[in-house]
VOPAZA-747457 format. One record per residue (C-alpha): residue number from 1; residue in one letter; x, y, z. Coordinates in Angstrom, 3 decimals, padded with zeros to 6 digits. Last residue first. Layout:
<atoms>
pos	code	east	north	up
NUM	a	X	Y	Z
...
</atoms>
This chain:
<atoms>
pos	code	east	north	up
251	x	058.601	103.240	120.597
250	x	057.734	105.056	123.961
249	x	059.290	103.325	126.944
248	x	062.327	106.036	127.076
247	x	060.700	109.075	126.876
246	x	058.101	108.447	129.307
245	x	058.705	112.150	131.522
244	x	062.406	110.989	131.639
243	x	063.470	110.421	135.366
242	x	064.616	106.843	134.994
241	x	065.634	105.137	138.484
240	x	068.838	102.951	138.016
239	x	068.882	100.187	141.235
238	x	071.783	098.805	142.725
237	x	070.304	099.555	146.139
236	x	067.055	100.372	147.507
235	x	065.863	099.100	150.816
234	x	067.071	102.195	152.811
233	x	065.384	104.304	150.366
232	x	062.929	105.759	152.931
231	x	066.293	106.238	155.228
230	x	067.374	109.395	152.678
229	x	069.108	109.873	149.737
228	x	067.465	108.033	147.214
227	x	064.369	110.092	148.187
226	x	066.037	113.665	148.391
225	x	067.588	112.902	144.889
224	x	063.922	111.791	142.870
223	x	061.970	113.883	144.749
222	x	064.241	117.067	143.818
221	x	064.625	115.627	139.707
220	x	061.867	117.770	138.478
219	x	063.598	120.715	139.954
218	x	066.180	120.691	136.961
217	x	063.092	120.862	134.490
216	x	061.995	117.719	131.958
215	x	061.239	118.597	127.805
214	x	057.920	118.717	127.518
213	x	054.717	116.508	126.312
212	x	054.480	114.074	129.362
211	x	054.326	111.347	126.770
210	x	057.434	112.327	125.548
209	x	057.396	111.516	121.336
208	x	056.290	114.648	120.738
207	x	057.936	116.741	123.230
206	x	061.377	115.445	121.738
205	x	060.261	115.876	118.695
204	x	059.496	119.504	118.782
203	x	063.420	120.196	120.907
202	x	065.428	118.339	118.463
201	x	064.594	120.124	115.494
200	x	067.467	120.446	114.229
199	x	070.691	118.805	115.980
198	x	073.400	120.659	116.858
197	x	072.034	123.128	118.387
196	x	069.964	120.900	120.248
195	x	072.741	119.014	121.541
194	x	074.309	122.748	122.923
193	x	071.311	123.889	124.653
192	x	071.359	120.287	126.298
191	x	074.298	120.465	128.672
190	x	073.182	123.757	129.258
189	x	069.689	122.370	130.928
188	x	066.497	121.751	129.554
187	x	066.075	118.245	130.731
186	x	065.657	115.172	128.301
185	x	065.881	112.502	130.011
184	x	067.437	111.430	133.725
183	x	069.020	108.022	134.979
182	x	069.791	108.434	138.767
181	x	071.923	105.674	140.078
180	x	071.961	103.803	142.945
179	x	074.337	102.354	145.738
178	x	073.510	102.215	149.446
177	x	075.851	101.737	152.353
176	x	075.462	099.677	155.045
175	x	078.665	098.294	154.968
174	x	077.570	095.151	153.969
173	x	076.034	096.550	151.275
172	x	079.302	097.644	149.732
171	x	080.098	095.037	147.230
170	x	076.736	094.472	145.549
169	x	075.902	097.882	145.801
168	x	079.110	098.966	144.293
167	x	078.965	096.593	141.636
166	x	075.136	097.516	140.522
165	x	076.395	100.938	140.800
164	x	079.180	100.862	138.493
163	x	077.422	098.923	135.892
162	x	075.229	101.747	135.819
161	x	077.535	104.321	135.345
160	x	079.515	102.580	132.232
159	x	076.730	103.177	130.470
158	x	076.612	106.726	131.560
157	x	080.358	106.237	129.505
156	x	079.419	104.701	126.795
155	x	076.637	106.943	125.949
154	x	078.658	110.151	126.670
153	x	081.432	108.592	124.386
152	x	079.022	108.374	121.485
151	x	077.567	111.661	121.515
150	x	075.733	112.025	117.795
149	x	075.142	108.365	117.445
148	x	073.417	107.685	120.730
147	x	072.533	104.427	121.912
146	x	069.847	104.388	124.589
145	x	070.127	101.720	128.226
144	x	072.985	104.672	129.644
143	x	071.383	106.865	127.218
142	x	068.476	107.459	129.517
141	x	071.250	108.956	131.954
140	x	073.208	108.833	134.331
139	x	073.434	110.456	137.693
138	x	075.363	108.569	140.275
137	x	073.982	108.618	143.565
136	x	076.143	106.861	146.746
135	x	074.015	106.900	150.744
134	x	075.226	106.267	153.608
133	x	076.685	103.876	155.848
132	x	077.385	103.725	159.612
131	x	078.977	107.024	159.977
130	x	082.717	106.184	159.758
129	x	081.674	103.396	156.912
128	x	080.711	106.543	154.518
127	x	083.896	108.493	155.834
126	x	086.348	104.968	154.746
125	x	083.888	104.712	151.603
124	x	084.165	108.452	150.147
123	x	087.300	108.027	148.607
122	x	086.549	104.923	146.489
121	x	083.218	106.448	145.233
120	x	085.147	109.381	144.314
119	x	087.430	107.176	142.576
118	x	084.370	105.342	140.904
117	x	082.351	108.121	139.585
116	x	085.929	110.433	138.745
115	x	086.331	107.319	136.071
114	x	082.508	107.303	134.771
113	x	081.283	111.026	133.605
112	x	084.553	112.734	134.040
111	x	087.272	110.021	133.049
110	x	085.275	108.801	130.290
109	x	084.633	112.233	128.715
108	x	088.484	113.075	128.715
107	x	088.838	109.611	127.588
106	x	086.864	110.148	124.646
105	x	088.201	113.526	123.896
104	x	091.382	112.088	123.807
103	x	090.669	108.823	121.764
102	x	089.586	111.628	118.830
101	x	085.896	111.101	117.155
100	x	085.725	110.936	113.753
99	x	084.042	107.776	112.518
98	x	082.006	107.944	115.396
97	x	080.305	111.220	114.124
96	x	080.111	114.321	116.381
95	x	079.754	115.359	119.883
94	x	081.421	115.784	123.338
93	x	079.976	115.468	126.758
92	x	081.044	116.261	130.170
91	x	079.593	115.419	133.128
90	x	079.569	116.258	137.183
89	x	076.413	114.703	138.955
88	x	078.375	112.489	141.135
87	x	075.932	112.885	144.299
86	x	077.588	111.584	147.431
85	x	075.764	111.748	150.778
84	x	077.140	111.043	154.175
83	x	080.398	112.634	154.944
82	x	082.149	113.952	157.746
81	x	082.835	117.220	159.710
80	x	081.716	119.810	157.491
79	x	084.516	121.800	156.425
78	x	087.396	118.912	157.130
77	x	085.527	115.924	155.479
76	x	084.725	118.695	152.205
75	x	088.342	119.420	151.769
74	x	089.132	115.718	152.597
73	x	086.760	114.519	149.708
72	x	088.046	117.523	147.067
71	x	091.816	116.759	148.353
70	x	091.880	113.047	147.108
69	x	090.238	114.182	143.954
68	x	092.730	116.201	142.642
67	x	095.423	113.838	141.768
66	x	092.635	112.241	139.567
65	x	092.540	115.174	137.102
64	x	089.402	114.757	134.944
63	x	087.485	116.438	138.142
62	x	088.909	119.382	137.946
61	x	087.938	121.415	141.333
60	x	086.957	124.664	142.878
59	x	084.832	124.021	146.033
58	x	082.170	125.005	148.049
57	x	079.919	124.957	151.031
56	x	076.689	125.143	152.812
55	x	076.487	126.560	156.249
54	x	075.899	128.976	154.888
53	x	074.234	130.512	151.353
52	x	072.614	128.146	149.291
51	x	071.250	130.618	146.026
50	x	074.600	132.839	146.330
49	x	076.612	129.654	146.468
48	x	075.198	128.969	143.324
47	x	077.311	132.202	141.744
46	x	079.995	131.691	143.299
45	x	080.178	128.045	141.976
44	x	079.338	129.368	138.809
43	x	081.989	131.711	138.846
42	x	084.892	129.341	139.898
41	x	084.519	127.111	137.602
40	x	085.550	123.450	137.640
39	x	082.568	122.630	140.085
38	x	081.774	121.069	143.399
37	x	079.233	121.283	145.425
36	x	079.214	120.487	149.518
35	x	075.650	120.555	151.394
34	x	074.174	120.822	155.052
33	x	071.369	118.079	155.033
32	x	067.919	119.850	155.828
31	x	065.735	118.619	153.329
30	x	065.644	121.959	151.865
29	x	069.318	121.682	151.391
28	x	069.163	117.953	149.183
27	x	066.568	120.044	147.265
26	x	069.231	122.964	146.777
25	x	071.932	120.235	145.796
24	x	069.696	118.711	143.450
23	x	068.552	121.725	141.787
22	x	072.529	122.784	141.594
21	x	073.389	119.490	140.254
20	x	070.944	119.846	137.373
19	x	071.375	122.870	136.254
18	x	074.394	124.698	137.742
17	x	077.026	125.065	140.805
16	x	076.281	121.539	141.465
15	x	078.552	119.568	138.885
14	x	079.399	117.207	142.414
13	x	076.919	116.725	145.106
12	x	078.636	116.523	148.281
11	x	075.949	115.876	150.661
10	x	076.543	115.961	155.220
9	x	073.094	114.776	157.138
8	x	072.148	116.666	160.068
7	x	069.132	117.108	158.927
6	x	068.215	115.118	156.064
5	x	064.143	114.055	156.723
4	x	062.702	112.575	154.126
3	x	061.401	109.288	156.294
2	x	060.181	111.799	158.289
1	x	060.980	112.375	162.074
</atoms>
């Protein structure tokens, strides 16, 4: 059996009825493990679920609302038999000066990006534990180590997603279970269309100052999930892989 091998293996990868959570969820498929996204609407997800197809799964869900959450873990428990894999992919961003952002839409982005990270966490751990460990990925991002004056809370808050893994690790390796976090760049996703509308010329120096010289693709992040998720990481915990093409150790 390879070290890559996922059959049999149960993924909830949250955000994955697009972009980035949808490449990860179809790589986490390929692999063989029988996958769960989640998303707030409901065309997307019926729209993804046209690219996995059964036995795959999903479900409608607002992530912000932590009454919710409860029900998205035992929804996916009940449709799949138990739980493995947990991919918190969803995010939320909101931009504009400092000076004038609202405390709502900063908690709003909080309680997506970093908040839903940790009660999700939380929920999974009795079905992790129930199979003899597993496997938590939280997807950051380069501006989790970056500042960012344009998107301040969406900083703070993948900030706040790496400090979340090193504590989970720390606390859960007993358990067998297996805590890291996915840092990506610049990828050429939604998320991003609206960033570089906002700021000119975003897109040229970005593949200037990348050494790979482009902006990064959702399927460039397949190794990346499939390996963290599987026994050839079994070693690997508390640990915040960057997935930027160079971006981040250029000056």
């Amino acid at each position: 059996m390879s070290l890559f091998d996922l059959t049999g293996r149960i993924a909830l990868v949250t955000g994955g009825n697009g972009g980035l959570g949808l490449a990860m969820a179809e790589a986490l498929a390929a692999a063989g493990a029988h996958v769960a996204i989640s998303g707030r609407r409901a065309d997307k997800l019926a729209v993804a679920m046209d690219q996995l197809g059964p036995p795959h799964t999903s479900h409608q869900v607002e992530l912000a609302d932590d009454a919710a959450l409860p029900g998205l873990i035992d929804a996916v428990v009940a449709a799949h038999r138990g739980l493995d894999i947990l991919v918190h992919n969803a995010g939320t961003s909101v931009r504009g000066a400092p000076e004038e952002l609202a405390r709502a839409d900063y908690e709003q982005v909080l309680a997506v990006n970093a908040t839903a990270a940790l009660r999700l966490s939380q929920l999974a751990y009795p079905h992790l534990c129930a199979r003899g460990g597993g496997k938590l990925i939280h997807i950051g991002s380069m501006f989790s180590h970056l500042g960012s004056p344009f998107s301040l809370p969406y900083a703070v808050s993948k900030g706040a997603v790496v400090q979340l893994t090193k504590c989970l690790a720390i606390a859960w390796a007993k358990d067998k279970i297996q805590v890291n976090a996915i840092l990506p760049g610049w990828f050429d996703t939604e998320l991003t269309q609206g960033t570089r509308a906002h700021v000119p010329g975003l897109e040229q120096t970005i593949c200037e100052r990348t050494p790979a010289g482009r902006w990064g693709k959702p399927e460039d992040l397949a190794g990346t999930v499939v390996y963290l998720a599987s026994a050839a990481s079994n070693f690997v915990t508390g640990a915040s892989l960057v997935v930027d093409g160079g971006f981040s150790v250029c000056m």
